[in-house]
SERO-4910 file (N, C-alpha, C, O; in steps of 0.05 Angstrom, whole numbers):
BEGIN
 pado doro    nc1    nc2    nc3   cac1   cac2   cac3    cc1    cc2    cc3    oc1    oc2    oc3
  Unk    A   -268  -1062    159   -268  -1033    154   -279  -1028    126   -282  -1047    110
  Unk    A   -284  -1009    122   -300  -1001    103   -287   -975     80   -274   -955     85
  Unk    A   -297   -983     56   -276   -964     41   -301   -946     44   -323   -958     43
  Unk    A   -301   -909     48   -318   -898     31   -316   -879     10   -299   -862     15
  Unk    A   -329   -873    -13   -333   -856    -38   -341   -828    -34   -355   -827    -14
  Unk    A   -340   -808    -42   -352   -786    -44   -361   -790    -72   -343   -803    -83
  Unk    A   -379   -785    -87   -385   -775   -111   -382   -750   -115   -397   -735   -102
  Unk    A   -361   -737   -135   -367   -702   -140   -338   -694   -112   -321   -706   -100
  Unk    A   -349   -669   -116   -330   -659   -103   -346   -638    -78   -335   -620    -67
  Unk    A   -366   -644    -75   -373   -626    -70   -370   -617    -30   -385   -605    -15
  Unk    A   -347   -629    -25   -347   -621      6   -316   -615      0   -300   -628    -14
  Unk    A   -310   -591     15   -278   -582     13   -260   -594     42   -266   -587     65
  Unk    A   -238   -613     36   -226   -622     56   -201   -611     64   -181   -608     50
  Unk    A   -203   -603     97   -176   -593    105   -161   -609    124   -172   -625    138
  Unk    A   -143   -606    125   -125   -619    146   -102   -593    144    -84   -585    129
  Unk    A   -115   -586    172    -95   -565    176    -78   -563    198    -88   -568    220
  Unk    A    -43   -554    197    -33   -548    218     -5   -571    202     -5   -585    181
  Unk    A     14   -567    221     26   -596    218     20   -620    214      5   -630    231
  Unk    A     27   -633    199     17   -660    188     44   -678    204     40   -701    210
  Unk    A     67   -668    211     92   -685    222     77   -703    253     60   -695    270
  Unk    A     93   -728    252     85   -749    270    110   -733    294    133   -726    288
  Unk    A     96   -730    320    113   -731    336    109   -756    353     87   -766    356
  Unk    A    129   -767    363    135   -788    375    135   -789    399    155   -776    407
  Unk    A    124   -798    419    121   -783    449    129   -815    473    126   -821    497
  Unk    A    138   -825    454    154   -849    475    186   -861    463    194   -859    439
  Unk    A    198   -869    480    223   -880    471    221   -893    447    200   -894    434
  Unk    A    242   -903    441    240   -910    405    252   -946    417    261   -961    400
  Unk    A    250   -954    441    259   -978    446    241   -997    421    226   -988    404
  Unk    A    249  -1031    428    235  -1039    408    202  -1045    421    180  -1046    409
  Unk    A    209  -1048    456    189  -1064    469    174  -1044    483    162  -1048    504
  Unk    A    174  -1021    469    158   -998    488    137   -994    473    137  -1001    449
  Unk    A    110   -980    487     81   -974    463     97   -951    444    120   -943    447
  Unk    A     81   -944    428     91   -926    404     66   -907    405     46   -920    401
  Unk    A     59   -878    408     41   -856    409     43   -840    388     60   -822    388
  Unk    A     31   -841    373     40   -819    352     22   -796    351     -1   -803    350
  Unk    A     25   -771    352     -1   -751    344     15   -740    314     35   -726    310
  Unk    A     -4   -754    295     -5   -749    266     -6   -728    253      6   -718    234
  Unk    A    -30   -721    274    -37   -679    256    -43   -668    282    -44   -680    304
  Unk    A    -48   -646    278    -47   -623    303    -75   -618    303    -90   -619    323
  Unk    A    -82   -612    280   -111   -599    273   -121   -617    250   -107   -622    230
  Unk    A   -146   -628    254   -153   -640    232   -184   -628    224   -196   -622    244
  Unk    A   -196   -625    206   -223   -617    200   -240   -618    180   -226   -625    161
  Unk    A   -259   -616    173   -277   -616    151   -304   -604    163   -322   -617    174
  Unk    A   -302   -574    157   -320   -553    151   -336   -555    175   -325   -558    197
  Unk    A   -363   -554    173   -380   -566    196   -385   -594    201   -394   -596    224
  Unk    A   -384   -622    189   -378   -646    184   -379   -656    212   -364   -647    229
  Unk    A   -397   -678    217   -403   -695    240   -376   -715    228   -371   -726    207
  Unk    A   -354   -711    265   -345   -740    257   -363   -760    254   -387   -759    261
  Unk    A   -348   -788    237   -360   -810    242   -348   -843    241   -358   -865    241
  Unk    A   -324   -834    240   -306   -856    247   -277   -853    229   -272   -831    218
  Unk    A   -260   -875    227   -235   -874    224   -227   -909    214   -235   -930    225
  Unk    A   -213   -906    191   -204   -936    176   -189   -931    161   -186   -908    153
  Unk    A   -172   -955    150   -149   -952    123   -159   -951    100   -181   -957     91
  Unk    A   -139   -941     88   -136   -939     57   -109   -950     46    -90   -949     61
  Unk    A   -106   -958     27    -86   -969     13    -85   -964    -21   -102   -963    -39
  Unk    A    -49   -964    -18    -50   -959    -53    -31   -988    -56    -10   -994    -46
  Unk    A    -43   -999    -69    -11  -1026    -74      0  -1016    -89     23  -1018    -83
  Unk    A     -4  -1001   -113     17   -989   -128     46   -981   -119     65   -986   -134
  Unk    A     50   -968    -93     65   -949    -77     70   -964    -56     93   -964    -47
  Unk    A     44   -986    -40     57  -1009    -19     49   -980      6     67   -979     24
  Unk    A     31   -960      9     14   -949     27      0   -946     43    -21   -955     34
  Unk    A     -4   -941     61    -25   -947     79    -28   -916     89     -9   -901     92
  Unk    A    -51   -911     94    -60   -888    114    -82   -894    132    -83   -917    140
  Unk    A   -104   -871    141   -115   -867    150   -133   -848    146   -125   -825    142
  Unk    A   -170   -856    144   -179   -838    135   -199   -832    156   -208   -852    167
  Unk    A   -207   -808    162   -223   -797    184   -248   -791    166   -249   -776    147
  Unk    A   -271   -805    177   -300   -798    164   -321   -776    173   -336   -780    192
  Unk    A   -320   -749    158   -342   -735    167   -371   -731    156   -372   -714    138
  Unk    A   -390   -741    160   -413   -741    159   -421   -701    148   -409   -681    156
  Unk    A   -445   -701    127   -456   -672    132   -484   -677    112   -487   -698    100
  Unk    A   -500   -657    111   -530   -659    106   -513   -636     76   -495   -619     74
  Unk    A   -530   -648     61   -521   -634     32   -552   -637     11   -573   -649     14
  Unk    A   -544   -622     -7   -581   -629    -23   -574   -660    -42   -551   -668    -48
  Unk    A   -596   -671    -49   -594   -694    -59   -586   -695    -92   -600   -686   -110
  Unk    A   -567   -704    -94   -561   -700   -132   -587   -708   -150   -593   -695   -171
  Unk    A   -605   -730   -140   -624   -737   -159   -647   -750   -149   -653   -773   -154
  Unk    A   -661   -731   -132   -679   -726   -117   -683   -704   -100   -661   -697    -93
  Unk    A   -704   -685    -86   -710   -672    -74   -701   -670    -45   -710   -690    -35
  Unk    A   -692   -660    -31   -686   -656     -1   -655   -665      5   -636   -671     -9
  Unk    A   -659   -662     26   -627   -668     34   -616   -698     41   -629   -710     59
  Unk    A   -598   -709     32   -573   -728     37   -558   -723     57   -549   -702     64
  Unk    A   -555   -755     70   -528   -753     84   -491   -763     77   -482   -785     81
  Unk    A   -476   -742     66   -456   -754     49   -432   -757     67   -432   -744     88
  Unk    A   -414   -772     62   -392   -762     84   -369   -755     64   -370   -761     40
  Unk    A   -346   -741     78   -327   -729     72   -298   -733     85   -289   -717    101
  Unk    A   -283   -758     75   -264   -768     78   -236   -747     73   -227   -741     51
  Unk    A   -226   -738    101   -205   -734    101   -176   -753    112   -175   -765    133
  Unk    A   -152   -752     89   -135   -770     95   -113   -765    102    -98   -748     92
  Unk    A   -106   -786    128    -83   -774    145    -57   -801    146    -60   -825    152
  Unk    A    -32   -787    136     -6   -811    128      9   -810    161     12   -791    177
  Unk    A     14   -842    163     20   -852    179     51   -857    186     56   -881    189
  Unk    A     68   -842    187     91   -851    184     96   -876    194     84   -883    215
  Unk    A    114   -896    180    116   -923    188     95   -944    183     94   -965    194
  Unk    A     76   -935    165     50   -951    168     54   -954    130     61   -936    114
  Unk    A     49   -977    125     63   -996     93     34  -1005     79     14   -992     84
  Unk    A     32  -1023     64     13  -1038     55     28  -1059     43     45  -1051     27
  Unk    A     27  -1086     48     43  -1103     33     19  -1123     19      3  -1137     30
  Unk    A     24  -1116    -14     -5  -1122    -38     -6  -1150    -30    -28  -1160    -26
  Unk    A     27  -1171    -27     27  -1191    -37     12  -1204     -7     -5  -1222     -9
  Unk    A     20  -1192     21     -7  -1212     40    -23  -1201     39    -42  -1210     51
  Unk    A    -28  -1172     24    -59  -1157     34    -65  -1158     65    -83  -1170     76
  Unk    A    -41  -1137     78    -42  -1133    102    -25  -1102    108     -6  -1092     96
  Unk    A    -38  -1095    128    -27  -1059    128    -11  -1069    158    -19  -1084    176
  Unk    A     15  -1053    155     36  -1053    171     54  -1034    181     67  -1018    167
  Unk    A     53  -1036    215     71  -1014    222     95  -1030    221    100  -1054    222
  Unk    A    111  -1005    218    146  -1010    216    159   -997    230    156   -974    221
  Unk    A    176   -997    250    200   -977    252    225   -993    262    224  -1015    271
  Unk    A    249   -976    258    270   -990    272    280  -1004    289    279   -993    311
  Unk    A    292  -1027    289    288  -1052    313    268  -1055    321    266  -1057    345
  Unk    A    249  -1056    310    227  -1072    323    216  -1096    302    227  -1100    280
  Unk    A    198  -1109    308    187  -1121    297    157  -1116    277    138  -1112    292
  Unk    A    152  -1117    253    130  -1104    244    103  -1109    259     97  -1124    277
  Unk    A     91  -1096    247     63  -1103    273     36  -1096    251     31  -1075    240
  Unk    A     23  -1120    248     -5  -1125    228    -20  -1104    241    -24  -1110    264
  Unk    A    -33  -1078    235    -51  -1066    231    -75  -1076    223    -93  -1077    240
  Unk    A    -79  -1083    196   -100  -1096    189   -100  -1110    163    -86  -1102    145
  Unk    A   -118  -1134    158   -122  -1151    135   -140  -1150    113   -162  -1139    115
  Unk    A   -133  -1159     91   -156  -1158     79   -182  -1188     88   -179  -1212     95
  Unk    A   -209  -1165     82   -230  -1186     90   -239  -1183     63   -241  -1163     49
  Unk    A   -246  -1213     56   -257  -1225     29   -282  -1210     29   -295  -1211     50
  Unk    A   -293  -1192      5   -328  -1200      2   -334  -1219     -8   -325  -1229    -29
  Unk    A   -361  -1233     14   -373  -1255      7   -386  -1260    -17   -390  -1283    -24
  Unk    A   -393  -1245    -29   -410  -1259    -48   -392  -1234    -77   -385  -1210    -76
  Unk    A   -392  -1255    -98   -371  -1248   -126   -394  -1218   -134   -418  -1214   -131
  Unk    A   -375  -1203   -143   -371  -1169   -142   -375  -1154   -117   -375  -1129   -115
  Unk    A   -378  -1172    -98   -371  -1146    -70   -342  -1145    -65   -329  -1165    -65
  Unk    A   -330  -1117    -58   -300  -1108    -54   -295  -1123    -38   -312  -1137    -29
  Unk    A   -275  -1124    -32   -252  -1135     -9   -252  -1115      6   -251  -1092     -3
  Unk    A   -253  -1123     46   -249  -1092     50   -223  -1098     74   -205  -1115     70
  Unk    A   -225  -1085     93   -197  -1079    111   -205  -1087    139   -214  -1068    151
  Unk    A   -205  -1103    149   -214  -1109    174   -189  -1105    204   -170  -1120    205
  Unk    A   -191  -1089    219   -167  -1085    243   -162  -1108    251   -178  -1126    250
  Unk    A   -134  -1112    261   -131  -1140    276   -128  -1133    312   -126  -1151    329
  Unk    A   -129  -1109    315   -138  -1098    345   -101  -1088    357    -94  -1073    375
  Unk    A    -82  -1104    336    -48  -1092    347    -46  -1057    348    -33  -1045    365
  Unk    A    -59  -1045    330    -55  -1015    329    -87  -1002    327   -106  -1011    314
  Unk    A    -87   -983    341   -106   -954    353   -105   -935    338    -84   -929    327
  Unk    A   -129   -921    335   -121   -899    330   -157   -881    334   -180   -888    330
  Unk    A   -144   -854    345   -164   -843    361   -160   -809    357   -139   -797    356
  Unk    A   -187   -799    355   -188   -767    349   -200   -758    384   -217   -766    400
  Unk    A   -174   -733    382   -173   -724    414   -186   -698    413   -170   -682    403
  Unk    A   -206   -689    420   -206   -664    419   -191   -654    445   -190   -665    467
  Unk    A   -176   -627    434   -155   -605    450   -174   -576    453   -182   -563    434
  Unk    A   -181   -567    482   -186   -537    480   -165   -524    482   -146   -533    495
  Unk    A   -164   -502    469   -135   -480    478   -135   -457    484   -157   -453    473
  Unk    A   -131   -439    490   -138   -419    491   -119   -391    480   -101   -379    491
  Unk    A   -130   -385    456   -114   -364    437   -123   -337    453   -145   -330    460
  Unk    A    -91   -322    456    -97   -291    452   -102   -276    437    -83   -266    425
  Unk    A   -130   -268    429   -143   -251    412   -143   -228    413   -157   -213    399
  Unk    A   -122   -221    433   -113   -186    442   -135   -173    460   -133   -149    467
  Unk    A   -160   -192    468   -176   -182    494   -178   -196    515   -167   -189    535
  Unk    A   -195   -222    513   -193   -231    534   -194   -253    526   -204   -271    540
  Unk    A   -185   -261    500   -178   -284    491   -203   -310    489   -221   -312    506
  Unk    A   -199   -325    467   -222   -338    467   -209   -374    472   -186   -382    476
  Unk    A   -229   -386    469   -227   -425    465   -220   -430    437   -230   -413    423
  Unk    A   -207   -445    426   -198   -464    403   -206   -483    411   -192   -490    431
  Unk    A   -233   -506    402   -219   -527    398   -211   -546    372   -226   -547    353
  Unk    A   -191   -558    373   -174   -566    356   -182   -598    362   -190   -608    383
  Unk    A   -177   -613    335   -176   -647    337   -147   -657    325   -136   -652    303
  Unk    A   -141   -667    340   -113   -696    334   -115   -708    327   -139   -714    326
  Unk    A   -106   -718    319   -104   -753    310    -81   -758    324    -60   -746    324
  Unk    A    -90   -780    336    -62   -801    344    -61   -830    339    -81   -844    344
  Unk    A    -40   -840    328    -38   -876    329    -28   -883    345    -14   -867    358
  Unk    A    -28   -901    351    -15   -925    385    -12   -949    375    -33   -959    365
  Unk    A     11   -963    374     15   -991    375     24  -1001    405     36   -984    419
  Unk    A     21  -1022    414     33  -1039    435     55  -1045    428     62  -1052    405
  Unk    A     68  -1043    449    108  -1052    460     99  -1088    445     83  -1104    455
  Unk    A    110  -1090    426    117  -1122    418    146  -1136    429    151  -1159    424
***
């Protein structure tokens, strides 16, 4: 996985709606685990473009960051760039432990479950980055809905996030 940068500030990031994990399976230890993370997630007009961790060892963190792509003018050159615009979404139960450099779900009676590792860069000054170990998912759903607008009501659509681990 891949860390990415914005330079500047120049894309405004929302994550809107509830941010609370609802839990949509038993809390056994040997059952899958479904989480929908956020209700609404977004960034402006922004092409998704994928989804990976982040980590703070400081704090022993882990999240999730959703990548949106958008056409912007170029800081130091003529025409337009393609920049992306990382919005970040917390995982309840989801850790970072510095000392294996491995991101981890947790919850009660169960057993922890490797998310993902650190992968060496090959060659001396390339980062270290985060590679999945395939135990935990995680996937943007688009939802249509349909709001009463006091006429004949229009479409919402809305994006999720959800995580999934397998019953260990």
């Amino acid at each position: 996985m891949r860390r990415w940068m914005m330079a500047g500030s120049a894309a405004l990031l929302v994550a809107v709606g509830p941010a609370k994990a609802i839990e949509q399976v038993d809390r056994a230890a040997t059952t899958p685990v479904d989480l929908k993370i956020a209700d609404d997630v977004r960034n402006g007009e922004g092409r998704f473009s994928g989804i990976d961790y982040a980590t703070s060892d400081r704090f022993r963190r882990a999240w999730l960051v959703l990548h949106y792509r958008f056409q912007a003018p170029c800081r130091d050159s003529e025409g337009e760039c393609e920049m992306d615009a990382p919005v970040q979404v917390s995982v309840p139960g989801l850790t970072y432990d510095p000392a294996a450099k491995r991101v981890v779900y947790e919850r009660a009676g169960a057993e922890p479950v490797v998310c993902a590792s650190v992968r060496r860069g090959g060659f001396p000054g390339f980062r270290s980055s985060l590679a999945a170990t395939g135990n935990c998912d995680y996937r943007l759903v688009k939802v249509d809905r349909l709001v009463d607008d006091g006429f004949a009501g229009r479409k919402d659509r809305r994006e999720e996030v959800h995580f999934a681990v397998q019953g260990r």
